[in-house]
N, C-alpha and C positions, 0 to 999 in steps of 0.2 A: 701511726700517721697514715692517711688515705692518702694513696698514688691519686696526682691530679689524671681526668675522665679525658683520656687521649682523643677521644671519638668526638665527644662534646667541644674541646677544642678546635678540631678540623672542620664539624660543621660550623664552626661559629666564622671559619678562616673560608670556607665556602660562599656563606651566606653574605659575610664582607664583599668579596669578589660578585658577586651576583648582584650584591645593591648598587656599587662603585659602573658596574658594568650597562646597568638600566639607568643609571641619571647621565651617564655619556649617552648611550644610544637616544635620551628623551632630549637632546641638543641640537638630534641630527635630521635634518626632513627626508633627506632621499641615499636611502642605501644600493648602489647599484655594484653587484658581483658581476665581473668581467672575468668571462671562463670558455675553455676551449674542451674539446673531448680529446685532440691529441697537439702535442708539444710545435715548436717549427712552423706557428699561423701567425705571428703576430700580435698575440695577446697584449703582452704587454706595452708594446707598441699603441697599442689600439687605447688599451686602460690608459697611459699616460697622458697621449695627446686629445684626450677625451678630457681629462681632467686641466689640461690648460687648455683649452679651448674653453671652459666652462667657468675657470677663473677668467677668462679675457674678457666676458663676458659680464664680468661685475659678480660671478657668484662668489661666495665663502667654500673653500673646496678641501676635504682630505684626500688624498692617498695614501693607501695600504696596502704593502708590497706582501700578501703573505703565502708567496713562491717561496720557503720558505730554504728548498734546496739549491734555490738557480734563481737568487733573487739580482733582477736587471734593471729597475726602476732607476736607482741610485745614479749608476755610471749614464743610463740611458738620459739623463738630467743632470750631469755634472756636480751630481752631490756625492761622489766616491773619495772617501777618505771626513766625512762631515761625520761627525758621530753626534748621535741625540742625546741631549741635557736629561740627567736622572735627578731627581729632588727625590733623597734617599726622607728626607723629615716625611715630606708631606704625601711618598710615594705616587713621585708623578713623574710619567716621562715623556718632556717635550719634544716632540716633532722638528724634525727640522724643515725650514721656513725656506722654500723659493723663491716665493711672493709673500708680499702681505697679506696676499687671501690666499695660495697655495699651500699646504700643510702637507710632507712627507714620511712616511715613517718606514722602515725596513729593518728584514732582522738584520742586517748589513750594514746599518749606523748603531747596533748596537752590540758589534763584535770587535774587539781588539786589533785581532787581523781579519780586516776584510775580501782576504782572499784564501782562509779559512775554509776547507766543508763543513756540510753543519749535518753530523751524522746523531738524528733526532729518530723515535717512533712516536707511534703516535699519540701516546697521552703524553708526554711534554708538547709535542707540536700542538694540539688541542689547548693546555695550559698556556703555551706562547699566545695563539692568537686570541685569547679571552684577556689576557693582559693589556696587547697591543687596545684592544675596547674598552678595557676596565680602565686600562690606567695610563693610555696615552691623553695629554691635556688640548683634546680638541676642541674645545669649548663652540661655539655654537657654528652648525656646516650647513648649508645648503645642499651639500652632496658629498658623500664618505664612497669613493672610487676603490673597490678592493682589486687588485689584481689576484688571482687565483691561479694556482697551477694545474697543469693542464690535467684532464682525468676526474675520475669522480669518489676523490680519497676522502682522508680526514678532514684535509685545509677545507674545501669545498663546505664538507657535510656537515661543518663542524661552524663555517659561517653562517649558509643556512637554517640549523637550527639554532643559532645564538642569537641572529638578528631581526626579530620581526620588522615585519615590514619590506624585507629584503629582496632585491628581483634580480635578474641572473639577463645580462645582455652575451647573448655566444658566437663568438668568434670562430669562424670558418674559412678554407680557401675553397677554390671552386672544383677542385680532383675530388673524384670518389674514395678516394682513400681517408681523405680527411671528413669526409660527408659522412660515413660509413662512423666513425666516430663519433659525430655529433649526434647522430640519431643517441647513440647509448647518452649522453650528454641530456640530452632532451627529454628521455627516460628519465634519468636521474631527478631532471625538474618535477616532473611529475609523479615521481610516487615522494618525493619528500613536498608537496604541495609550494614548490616553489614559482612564485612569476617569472616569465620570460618577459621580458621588456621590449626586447627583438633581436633579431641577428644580423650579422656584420658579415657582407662578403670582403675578406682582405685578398691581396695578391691576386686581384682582380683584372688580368692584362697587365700590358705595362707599355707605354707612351714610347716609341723609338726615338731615340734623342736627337738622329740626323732625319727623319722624313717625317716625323710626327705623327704618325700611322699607328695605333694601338695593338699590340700582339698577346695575345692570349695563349701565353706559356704554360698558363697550370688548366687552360678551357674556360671558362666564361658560365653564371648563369647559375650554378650548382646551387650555390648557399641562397640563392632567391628563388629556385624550385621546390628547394626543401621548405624552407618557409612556407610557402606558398600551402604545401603538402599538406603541414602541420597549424595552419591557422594562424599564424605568425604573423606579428611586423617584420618586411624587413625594409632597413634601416640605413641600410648604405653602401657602395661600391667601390672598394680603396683599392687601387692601385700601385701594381709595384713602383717605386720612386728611391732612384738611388739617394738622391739626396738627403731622405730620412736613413738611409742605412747611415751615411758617413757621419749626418747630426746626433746618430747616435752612437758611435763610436766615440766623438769627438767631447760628449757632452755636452753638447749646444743645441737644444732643441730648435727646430723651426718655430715661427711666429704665423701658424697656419691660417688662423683666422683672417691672413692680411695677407696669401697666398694668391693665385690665382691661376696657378698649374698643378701638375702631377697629381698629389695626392691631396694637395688641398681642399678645393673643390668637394672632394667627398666627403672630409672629416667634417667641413662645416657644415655641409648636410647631416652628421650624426650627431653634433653637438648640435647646433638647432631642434633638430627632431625630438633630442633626449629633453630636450629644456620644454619644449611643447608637451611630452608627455608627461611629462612629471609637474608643471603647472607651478615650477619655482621662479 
């Protein structure tokens, strides 16, 4: 009796995953990876309220948390403890739902204990986020928001080359320490031929809350010279605002697009701008 062809079965288990993964991605109009070169800027910060500014806006929106060691989306949005719907028949796994146009996914709605580590290398982490695309049921998006962790690993390298069409918006503060980073960040775009959409100065000053005077604690300027350097959009100037740190402690996001201090102000400049440039 002939042992079934072990190999022929895996590609066939491959090529499954690879068709499942191109009729998601053929749903989706606008892929934008939100990436930093080092940890401590805001990123995710930045990915989230990008992502509901863009739903307040009337789009159809995912996000995808795939921070996959230090994933913050969740709590940062009061979905901690929400675990996402598996359809073991039809191998689909629903998203959990903010809004009716908002769509969330994280490895963190899809762990028992979500305060768990998640000590992963890199071909399972590789395997996780081809699933999160293969087989989360996004059905049709106007924009699929990845959060990326900071660095230029697997998660990054591994969106990149799985999503065409995909542009990388990067997140910076305005010290040279964290500039010093991006440039390798910006490197990374371009030898994997990926677009830059543009860059984001975060921790941009910050507004004194008794004299209203703007202070520039981390210096001013940085992430919009680099840009500048590098032929770049940039895209907008956020501001430290305590109020986002405790909404996101708290889980209760701001309603920024209805804002008209601190940090708001800026992010409607970057949702605006993203939606002009992507022509959704």
């Amino acid at each position: 009796m002939t042992q079934p062809d072990s190999s022929a079965n895996s590609q066939s288990e491959i090529n499954e995953v690879e068709q499942r993964l191109q009729h998601n991605l053929g749903h989706i109009k606008n892929k934008i990876m939100v990436m930093s070169g080092k940890g401590g800027v805001g990123k995710s910060t930045v990915a989230a309220y990008l992502a509901l500014g863009l739903a307040a806006l009337g789009h159809e929106v995912g996000l995808m948390d795939v921070d996959l060691h230090g994933p913050s989306v969740p709590r940062m949005l009061g979905l901690k403890g929400q675990h996402a719907l598996v359809q073991e028949e039809e191998r689909l796994i629903m998203p959990v739902s903010l809004k009716k146009n908002l769509k969330v996914i994280s490895v963190e709605s899809l762990m028992p204990d979500q305060d768990a580590s998640v000590i992963w290398r890199g071909p399972l982490k590789v395997s996780v986020i081809k699933q999160f695309l293969g087989d989360v049921h996004w059905d049709h998006l106007d924009y699929l928001i990845i959060d990326s962790p900071p660095g230029t690993g697997d998660e990054p390298l591994t969106v990149a080359q799985t999503i065409p069409g995909a542009q990388a918006l990067v997140v910076t503060t305005p010290q040279e320490i964290a500039l010093a980073d991006v440039r390798k960040s910006l490197d990374f775009c371009r030898q994997i031929n990926l677009p830059v959409l543009g860059m984001v100065e975060n921790m941009s000053g910050v507004i004194c809350p008794h004299c209203g005077e703007e202070i520039a604690l981390y210096g001013s300027g940085g992430g919009e010279n680099l840009a500048a350097a590098n032929g770049l959009r940039f895209l907008a100037k956020l501001p430290v605002d305590s109020r986002l740190v405790l909404a996101s402690d708290l889980g209760h996001p701001l309603d920024i697009m209805k804002e008209n201090k601190g940090a708001a102000p800026g992010f409607q400049e970057l949702v605006k701008k993203v939606e002009k440039l992507t022509n959704a």
